[in-house]
ChimeraX commands (.cxc) that place a marker at each C-alpha (Angstrom):
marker #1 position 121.16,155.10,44.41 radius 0.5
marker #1 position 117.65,155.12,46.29 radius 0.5
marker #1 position 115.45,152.44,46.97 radius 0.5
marker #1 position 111.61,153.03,47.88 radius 0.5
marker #1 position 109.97,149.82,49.06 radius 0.5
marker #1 position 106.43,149.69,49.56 radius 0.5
marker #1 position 105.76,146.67,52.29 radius 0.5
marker #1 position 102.39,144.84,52.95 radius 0.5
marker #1 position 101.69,141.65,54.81 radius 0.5
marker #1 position 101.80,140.08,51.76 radius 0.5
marker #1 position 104.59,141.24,49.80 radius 0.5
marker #1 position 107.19,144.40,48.98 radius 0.5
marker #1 position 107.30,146.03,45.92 radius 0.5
marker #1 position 111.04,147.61,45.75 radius 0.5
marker #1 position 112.01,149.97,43.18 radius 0.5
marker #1 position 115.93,151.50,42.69 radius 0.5
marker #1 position 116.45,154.82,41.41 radius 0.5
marker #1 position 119.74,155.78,40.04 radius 0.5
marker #1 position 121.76,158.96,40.64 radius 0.5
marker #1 position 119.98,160.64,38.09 radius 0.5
marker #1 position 116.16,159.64,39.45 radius 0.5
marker #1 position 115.77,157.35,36.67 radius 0.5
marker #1 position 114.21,153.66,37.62 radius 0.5
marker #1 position 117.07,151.46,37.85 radius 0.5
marker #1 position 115.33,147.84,38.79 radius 0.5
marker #1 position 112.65,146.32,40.42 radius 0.5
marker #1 position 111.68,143.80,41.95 radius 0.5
marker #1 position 109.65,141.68,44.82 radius 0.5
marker #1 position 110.17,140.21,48.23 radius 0.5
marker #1 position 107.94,138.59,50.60 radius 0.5
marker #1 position 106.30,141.33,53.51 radius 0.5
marker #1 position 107.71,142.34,56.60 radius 0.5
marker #1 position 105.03,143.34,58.67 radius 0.5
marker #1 position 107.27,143.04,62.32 radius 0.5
marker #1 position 104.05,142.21,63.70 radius 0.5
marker #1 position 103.82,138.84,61.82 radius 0.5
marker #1 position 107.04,137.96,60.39 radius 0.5
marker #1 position 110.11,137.06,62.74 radius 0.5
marker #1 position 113.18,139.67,63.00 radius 0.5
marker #1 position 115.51,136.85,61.93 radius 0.5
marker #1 position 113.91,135.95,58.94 radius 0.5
marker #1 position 113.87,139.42,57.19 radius 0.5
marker #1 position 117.76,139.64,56.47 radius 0.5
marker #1 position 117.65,136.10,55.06 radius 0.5
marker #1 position 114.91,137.28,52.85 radius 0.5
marker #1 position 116.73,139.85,51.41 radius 0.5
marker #1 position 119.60,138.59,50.42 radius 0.5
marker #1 position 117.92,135.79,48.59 radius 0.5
marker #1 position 117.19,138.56,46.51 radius 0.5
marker #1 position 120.19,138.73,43.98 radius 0.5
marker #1 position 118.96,142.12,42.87 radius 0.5
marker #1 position 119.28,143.82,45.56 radius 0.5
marker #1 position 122.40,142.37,46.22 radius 0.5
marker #1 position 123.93,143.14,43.24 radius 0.5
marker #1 position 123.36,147.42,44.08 radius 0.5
marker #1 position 123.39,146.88,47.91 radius 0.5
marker #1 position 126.59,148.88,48.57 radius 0.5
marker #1 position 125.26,151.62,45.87 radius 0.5
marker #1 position 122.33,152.37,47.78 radius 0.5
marker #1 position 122.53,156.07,49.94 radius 0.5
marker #1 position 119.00,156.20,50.99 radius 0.5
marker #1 position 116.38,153.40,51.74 radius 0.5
marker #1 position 112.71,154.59,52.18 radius 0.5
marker #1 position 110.45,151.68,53.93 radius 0.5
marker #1 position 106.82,152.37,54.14 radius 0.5
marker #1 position 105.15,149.14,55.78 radius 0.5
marker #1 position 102.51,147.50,57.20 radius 0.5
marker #1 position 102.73,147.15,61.26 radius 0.5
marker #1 position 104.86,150.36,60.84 radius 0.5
marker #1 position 102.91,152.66,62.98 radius 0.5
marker #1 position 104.90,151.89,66.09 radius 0.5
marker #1 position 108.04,152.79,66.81 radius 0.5
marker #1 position 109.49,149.95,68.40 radius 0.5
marker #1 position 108.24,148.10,64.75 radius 0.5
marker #1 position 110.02,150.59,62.57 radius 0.5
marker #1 position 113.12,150.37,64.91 radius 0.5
marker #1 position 113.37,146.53,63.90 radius 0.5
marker #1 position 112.80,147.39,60.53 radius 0.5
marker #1 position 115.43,149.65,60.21 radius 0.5
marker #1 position 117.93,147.66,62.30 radius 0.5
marker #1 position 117.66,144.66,59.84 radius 0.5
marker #1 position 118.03,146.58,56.64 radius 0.5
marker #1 position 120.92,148.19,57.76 radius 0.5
marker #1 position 122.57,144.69,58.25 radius 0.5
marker #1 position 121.96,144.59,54.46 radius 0.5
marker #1 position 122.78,148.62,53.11 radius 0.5
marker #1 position 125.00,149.11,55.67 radius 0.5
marker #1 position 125.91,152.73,53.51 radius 0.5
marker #1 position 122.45,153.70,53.47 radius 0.5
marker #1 position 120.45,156.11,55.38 radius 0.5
marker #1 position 116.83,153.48,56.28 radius 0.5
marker #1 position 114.15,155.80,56.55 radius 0.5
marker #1 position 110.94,153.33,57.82 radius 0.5
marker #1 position 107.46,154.99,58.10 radius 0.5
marker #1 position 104.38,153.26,58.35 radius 0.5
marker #1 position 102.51,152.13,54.98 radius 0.5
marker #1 position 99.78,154.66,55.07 radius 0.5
marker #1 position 102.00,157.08,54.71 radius 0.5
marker #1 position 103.06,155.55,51.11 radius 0.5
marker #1 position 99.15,155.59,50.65 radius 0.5
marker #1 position 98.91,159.33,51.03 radius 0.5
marker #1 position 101.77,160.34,49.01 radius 0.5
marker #1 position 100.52,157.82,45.90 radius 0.5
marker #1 position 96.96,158.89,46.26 radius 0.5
marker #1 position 97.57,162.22,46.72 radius 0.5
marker #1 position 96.12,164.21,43.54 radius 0.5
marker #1 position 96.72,167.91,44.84 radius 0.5
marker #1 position 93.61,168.09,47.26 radius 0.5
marker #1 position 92.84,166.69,50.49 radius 0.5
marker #1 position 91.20,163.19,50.70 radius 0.5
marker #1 position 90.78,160.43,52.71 radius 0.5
marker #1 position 93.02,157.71,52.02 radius 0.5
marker #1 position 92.67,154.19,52.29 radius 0.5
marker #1 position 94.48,150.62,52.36 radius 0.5
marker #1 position 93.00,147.45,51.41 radius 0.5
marker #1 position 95.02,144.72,51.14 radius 0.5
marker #1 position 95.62,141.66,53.11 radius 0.5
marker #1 position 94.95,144.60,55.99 radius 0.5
marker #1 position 93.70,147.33,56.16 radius 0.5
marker #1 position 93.47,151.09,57.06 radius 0.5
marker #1 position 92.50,154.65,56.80 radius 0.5
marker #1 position 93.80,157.86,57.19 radius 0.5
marker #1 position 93.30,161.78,55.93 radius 0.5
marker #1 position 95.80,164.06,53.86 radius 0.5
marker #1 position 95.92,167.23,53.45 radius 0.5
marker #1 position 98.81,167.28,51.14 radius 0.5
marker #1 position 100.85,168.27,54.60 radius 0.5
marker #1 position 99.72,166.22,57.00 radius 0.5
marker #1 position 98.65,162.75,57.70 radius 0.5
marker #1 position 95.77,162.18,60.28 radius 0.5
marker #1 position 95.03,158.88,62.03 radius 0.5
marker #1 position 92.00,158.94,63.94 radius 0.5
marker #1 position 91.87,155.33,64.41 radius 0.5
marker #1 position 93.62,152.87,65.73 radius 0.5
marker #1 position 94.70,149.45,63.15 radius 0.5
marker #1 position 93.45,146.72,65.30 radius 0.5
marker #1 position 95.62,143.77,63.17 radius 0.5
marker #1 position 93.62,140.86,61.99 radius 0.5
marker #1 position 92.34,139.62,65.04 radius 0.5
marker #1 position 89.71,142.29,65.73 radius 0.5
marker #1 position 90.53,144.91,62.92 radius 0.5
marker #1 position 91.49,144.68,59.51 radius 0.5
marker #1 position 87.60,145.06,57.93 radius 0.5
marker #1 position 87.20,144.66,54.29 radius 0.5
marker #1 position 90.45,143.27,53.99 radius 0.5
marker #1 position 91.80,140.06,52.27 radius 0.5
marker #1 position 92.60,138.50,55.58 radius 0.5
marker #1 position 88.89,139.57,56.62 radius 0.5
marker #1 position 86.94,138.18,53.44 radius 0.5
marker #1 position 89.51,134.95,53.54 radius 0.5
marker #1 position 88.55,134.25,57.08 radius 0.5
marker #1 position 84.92,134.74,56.51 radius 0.5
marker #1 position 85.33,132.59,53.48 radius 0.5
marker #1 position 86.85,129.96,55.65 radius 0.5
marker #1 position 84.97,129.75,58.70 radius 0.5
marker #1 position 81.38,129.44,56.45 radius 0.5
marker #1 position 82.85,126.65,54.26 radius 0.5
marker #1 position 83.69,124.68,57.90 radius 0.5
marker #1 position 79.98,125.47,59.42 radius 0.5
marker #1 position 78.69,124.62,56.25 radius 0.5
marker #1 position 76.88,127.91,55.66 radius 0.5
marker #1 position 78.29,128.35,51.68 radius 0.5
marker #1 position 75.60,127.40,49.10 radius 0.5
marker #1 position 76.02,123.64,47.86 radius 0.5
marker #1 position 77.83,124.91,44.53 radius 0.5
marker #1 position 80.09,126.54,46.54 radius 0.5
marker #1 position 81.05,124.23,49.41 radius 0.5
marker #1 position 82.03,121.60,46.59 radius 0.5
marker #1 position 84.27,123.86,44.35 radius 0.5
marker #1 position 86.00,125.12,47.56 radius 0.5
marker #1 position 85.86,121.15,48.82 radius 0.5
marker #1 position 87.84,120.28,45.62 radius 0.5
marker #1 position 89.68,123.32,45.26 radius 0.5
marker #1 position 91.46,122.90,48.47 radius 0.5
marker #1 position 90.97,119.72,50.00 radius 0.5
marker #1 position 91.04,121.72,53.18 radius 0.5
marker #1 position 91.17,120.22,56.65 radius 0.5
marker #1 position 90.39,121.49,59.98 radius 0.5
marker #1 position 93.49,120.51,61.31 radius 0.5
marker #1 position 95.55,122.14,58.28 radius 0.5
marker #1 position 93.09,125.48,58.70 radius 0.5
marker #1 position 94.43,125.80,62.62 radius 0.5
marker #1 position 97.75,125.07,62.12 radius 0.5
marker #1 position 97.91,127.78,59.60 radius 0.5
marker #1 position 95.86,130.11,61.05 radius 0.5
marker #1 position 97.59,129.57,65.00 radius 0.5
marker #1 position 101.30,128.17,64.21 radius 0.5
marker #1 position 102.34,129.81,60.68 radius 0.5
marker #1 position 104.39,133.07,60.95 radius 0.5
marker #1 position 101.82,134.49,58.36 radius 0.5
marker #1 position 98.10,133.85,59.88 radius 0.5
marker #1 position 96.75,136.77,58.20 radius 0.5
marker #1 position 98.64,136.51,54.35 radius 0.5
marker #1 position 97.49,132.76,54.71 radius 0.5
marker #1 position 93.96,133.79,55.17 radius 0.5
marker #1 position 93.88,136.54,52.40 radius 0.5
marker #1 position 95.32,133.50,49.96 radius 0.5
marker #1 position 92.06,132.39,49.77 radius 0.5
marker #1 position 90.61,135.67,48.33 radius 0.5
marker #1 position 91.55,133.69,44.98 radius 0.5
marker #1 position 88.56,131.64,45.17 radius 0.5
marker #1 position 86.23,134.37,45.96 radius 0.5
marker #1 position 87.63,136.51,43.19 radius 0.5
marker #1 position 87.20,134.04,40.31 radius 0.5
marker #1 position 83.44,133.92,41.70 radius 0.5
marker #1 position 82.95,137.01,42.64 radius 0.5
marker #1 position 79.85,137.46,40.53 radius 0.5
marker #1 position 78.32,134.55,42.46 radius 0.5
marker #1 position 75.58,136.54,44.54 radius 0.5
marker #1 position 76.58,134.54,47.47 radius 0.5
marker #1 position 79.83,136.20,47.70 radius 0.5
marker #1 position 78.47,139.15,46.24 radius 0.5
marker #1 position 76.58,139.70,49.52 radius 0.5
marker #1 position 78.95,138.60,51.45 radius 0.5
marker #1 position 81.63,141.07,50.43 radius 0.5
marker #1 position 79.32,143.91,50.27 radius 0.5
marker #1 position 79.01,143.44,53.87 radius 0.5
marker #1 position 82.54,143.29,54.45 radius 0.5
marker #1 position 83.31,146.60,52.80 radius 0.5
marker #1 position 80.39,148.20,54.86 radius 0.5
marker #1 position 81.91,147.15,57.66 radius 0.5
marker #1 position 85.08,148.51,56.82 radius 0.5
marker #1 position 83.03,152.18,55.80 radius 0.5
marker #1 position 81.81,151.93,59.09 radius 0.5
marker #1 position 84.66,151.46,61.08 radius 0.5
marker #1 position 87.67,153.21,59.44 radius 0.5
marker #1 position 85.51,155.71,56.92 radius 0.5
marker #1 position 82.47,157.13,58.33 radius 0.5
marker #1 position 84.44,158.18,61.95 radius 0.5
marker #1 position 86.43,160.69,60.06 radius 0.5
marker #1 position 84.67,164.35,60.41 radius 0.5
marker #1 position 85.59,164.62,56.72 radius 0.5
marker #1 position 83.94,161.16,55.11 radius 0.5
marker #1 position 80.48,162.94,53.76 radius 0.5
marker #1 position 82.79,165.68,51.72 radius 0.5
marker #1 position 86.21,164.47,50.78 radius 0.5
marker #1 position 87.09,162.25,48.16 radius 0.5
marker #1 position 88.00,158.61,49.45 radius 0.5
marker #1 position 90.80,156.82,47.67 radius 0.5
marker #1 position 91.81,153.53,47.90 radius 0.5
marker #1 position 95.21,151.67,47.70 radius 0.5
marker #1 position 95.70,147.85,47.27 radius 0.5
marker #1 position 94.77,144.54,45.59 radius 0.5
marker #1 position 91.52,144.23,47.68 radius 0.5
marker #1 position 89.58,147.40,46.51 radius 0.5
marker #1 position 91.37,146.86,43.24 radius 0.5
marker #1 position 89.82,143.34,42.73 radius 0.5
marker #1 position 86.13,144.49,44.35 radius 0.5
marker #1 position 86.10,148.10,43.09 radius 0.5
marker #1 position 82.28,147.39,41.97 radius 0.5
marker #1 position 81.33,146.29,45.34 radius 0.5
marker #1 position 83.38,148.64,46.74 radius 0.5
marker #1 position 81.36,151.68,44.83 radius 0.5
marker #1 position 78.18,150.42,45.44 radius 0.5
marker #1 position 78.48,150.85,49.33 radius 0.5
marker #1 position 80.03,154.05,48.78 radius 0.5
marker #1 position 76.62,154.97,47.26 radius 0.5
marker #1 position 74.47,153.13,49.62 radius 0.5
marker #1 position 76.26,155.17,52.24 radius 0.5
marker #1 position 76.06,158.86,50.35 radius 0.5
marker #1 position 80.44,158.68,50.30 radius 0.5
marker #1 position 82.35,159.68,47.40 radius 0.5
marker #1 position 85.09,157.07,46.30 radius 0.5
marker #1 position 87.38,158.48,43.88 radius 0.5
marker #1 position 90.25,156.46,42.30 radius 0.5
marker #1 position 91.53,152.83,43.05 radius 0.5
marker #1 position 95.05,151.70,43.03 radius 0.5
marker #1 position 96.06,147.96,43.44 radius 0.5
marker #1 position 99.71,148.92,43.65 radius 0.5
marker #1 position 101.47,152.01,44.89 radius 0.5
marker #1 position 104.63,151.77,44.08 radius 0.5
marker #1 position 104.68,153.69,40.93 radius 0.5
marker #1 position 102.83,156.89,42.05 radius 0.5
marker #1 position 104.82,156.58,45.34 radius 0.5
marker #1 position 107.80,156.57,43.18 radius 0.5
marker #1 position 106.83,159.55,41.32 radius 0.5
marker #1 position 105.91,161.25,44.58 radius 0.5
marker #1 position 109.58,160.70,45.62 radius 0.5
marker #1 position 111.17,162.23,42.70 radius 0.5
marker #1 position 108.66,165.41,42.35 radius 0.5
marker #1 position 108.21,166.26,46.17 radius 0.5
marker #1 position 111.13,164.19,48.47 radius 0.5
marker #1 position 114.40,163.72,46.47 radius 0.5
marker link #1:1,2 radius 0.2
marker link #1:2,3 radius 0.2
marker link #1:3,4 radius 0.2
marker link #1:4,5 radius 0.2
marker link #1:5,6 radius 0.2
marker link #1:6,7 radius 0.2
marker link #1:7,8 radius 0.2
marker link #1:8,9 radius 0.2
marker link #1:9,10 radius 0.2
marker link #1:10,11 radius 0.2
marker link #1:11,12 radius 0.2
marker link #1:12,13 radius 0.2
marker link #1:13,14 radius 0.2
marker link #1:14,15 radius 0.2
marker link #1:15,16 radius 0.2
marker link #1:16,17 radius 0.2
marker link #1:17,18 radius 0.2
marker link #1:18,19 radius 0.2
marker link #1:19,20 radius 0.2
marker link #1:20,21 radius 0.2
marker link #1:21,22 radius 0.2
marker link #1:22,23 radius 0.2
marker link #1:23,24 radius 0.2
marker link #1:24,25 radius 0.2
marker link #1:25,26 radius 0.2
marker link #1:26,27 radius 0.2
marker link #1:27,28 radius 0.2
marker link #1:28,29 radius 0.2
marker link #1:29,30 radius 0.2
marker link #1:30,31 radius 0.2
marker link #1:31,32 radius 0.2
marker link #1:32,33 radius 0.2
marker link #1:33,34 radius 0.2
marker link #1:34,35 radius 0.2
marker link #1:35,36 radius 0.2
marker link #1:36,37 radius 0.2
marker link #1:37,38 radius 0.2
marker link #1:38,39 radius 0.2
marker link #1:39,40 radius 0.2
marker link #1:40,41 radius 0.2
marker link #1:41,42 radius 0.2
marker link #1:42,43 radius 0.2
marker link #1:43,44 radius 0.2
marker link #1:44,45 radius 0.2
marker link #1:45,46 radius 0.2
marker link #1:46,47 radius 0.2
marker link #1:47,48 radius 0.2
marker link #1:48,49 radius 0.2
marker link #1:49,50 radius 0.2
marker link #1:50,51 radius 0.2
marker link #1:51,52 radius 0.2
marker link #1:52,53 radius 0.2
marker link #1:53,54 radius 0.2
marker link #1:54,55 radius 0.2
marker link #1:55,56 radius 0.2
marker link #1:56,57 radius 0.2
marker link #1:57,58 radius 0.2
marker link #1:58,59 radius 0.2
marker link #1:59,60 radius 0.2
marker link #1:60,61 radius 0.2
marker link #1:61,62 radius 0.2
marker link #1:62,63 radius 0.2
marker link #1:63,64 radius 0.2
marker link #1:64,65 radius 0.2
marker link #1:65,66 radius 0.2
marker link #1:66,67 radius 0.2
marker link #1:67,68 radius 0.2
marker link #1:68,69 radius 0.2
marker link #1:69,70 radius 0.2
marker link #1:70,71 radius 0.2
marker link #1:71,72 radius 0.2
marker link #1:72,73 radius 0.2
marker link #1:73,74 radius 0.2
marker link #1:74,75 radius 0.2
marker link #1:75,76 radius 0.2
marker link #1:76,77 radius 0.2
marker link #1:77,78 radius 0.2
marker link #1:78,79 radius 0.2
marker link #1:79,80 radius 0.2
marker link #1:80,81 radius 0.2
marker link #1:81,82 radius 0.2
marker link #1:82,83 radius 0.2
marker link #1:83,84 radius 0.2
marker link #1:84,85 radius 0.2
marker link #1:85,86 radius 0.2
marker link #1:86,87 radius 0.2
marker link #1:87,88 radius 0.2
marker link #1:88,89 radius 0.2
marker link #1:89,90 radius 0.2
marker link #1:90,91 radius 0.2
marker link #1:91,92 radius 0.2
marker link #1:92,93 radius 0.2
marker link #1:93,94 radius 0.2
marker link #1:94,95 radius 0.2
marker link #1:95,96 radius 0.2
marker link #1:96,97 radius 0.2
marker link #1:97,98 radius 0.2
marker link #1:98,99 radius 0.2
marker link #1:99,100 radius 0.2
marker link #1:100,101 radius 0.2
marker link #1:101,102 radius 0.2
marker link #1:102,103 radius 0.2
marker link #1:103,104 radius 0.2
marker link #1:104,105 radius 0.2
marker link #1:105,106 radius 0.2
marker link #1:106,107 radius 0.2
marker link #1:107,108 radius 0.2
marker link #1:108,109 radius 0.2
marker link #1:109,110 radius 0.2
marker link #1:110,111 radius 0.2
marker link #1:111,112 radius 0.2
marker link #1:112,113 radius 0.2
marker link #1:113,114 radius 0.2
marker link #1:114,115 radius 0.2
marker link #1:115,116 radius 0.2
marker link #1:116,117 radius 0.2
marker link #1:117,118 radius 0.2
marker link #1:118,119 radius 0.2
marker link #1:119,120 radius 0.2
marker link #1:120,121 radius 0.2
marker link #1:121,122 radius 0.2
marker link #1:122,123 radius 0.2
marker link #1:123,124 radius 0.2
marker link #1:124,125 radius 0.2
marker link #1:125,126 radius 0.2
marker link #1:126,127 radius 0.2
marker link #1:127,128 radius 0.2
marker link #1:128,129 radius 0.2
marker link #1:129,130 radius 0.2
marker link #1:130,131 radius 0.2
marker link #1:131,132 radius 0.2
marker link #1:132,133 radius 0.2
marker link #1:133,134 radius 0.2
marker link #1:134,135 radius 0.2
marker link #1:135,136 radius 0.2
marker link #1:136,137 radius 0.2
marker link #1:137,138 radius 0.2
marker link #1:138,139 radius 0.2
marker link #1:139,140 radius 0.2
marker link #1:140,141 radius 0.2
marker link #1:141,142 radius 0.2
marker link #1:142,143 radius 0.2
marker link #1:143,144 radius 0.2
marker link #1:144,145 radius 0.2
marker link #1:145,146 radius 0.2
marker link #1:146,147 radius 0.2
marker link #1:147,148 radius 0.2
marker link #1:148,149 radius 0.2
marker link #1:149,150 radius 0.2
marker link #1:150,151 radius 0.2
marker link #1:151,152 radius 0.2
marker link #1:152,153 radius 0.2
marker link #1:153,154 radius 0.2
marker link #1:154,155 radius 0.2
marker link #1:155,156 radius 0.2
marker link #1:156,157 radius 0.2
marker link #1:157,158 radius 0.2
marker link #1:158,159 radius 0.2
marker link #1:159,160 radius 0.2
marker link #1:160,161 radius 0.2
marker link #1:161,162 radius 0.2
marker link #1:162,163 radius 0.2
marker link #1:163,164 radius 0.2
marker link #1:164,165 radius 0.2
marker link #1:165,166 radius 0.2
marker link #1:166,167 radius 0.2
marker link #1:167,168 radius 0.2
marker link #1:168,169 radius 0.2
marker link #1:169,170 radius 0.2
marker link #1:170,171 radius 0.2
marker link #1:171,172 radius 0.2
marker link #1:172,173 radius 0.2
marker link #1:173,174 radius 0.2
marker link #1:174,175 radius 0.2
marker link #1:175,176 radius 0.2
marker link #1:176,177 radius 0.2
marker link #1:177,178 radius 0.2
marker link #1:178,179 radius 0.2
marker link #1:179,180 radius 0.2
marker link #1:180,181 radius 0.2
marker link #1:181,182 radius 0.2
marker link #1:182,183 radius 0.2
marker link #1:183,184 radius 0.2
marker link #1:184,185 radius 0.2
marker link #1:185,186 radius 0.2
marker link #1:186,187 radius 0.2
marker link #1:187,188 radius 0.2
marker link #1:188,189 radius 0.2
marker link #1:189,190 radius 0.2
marker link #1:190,191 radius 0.2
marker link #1:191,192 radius 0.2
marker link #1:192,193 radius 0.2
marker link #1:193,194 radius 0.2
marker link #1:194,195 radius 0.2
marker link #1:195,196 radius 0.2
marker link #1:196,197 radius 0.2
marker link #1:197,198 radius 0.2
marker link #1:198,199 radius 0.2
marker link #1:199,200 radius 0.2
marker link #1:200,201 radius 0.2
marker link #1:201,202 radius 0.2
marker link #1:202,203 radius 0.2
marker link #1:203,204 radius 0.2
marker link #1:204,205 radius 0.2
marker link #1:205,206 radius 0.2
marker link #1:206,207 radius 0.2
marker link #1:207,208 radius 0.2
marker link #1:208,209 radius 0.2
marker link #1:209,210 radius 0.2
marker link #1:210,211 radius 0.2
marker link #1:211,212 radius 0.2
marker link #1:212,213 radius 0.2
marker link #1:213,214 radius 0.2
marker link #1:214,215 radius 0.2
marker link #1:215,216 radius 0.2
marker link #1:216,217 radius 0.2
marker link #1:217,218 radius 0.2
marker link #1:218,219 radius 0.2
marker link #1:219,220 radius 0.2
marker link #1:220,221 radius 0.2
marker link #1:221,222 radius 0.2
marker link #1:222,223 radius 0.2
marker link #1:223,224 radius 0.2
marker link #1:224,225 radius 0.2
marker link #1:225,226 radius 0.2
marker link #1:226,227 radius 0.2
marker link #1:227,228 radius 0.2
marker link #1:228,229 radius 0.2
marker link #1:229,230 radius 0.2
marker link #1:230,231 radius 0.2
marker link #1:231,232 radius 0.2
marker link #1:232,233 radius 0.2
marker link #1:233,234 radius 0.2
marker link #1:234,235 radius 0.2
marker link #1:235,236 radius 0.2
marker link #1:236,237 radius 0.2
marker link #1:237,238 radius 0.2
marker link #1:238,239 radius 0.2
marker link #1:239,240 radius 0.2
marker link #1:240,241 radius 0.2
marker link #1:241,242 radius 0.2
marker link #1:242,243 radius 0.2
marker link #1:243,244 radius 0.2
marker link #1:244,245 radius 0.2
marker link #1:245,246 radius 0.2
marker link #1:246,247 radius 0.2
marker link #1:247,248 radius 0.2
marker link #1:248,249 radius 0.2
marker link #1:249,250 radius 0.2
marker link #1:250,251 radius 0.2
marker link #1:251,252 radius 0.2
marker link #1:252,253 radius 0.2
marker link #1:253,254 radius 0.2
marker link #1:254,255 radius 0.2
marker link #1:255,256 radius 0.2
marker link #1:256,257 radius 0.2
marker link #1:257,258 radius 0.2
marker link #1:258,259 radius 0.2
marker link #1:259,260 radius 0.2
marker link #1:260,261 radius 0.2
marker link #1:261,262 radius 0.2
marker link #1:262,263 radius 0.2
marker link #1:263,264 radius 0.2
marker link #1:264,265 radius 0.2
marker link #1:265,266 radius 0.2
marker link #1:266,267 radius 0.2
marker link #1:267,268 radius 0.2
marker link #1:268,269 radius 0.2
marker link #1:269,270 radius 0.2
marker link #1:270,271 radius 0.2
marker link #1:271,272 radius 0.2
marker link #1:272,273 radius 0.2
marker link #1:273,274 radius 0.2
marker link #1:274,275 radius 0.2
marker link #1:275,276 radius 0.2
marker link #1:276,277 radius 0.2
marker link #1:277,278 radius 0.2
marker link #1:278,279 radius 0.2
marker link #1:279,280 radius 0.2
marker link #1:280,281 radius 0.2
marker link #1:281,282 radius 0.2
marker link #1:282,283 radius 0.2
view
């Protein structure tokens, strides 16, 4: 058996092929970006999983693509705690745009991109993957992103910049305090999943031209930083992977056009196309 696991921040989609490259299960875990969650915790997490369990000493081959994956000293933790679990597997741990190429890849080169609760950008030739830039985490990175629209999100409703309609439902909503927003955003394991939670609110009011504007600035941003760099943006095809451009493709298109760049499809999860990659191009 094979398992391909597509990790965010967030969460991991995991799917199990059988011996014959037919979809055995699936099923969910939390994310295990290294940079965010601790080592110890991502056994424990597994296991809880009576799934995986259940086909753990099937399993030959485990292919990881994550999020915080593009270092090596990340994917060597990675790979060292799922071999506590599959200890007859080969772990094979690559960084998550690389599962963003491979399911967005539709026979040409294009620019591929991740928006999720991070997010990223790369360019594939069908070969090759090229990173031009580097992922700055949520800190000073991560533009257009869930973590990025939940911390703008939170930081207006505390200096009271939201409209009146807005600071109310949020007041009610969440019954938020300071001290709860710090502690979450400065102690928690998850600062940046925590953030991109609130993405909820903004979603269900996403018509609201408040948050209207305020996302379309958030994806220009994110064109700006991790798009428009790339020698290729004015020609290739941009494609997007993950709940965030799923959620605000309309937005998403309309700074496209403002900017003259030409978005092609939107994914909000991976893990099928990456699967199909797997069995047509890898296994």
């Amino acid at each position: 058996m094979v398992a391909i696991v597509d990790s965010g921040s967030t969460k991991s989609d995991w799917v199990i092929l059988d011996d014959f490259k037919k979809v055995f299960l699936k099923t969910e875990t939390i994310g295990f970006n290294p940079n965010f969650i601790n080592r110890e915790l991502i056994t424990p997490e597994i296991q809880k999983n009576s799934n995986l369990i259940s086909v753990k000493n099937s399993i030959t081959k485990v292919f990881f693509y994550g999020s915080g994956c593009g270092v090596k000293k990340n994917c060597e933790i990675i790979e060292e705690e799922l071999k506590k679990v599959f200890g007859k597997a080969e772990i094979i741990v690559k960084e998550d745009l690389m599962a963003a190429a491979y399911a967005a890849y539709n026979g040409k080169p294009a620019i591929v991109c991740i928006l999720g609760t991070g997010s990223n950008s790369c360019f594939f030739d069908g070969e090759n993957l090229k990173i031009e830039l580097p992922s700055l985490g949520f800190l000073i990175g991560d533009e257009g992103s869930g973590s990025a629209i939940g911390k703008q999100l939170v930081r207006r409703y505390f200096m009271k910049k939201l409209p009146a309609d807005l600071h109310s439902e949020f007041e009610k909503d969440y019954q938020l305090t300071i001290e709860d927003a710090l502690k979450n955003m400065y102690h928690s394991p998850r600062p940046n999943a925590y953030l991109a939670n609130f993405n909820k609110f903004v979603i269900e009011r996403k018509e609201h031209p408040y948050f209207m504007d305020m996302v379309f600035e958030e994806m220009k941003s994110f064109f700006e930083y991790q798009v428009l760099p790339y020698q290729e943006a004015q020609e290739a095809e941009i494609n997007f992977i993950g709940s965030i451009a799923y959620y605000y493709e309309n937005i998403l298109r309309s700074v496209a056009t403002e900017l003259h760049l030409n978005v092609g499809h939107v994914v909000q999860k991976p893990i099928e196309s990456l699967v199909d990659y797997h069995i047509k191009y890898i296994l």
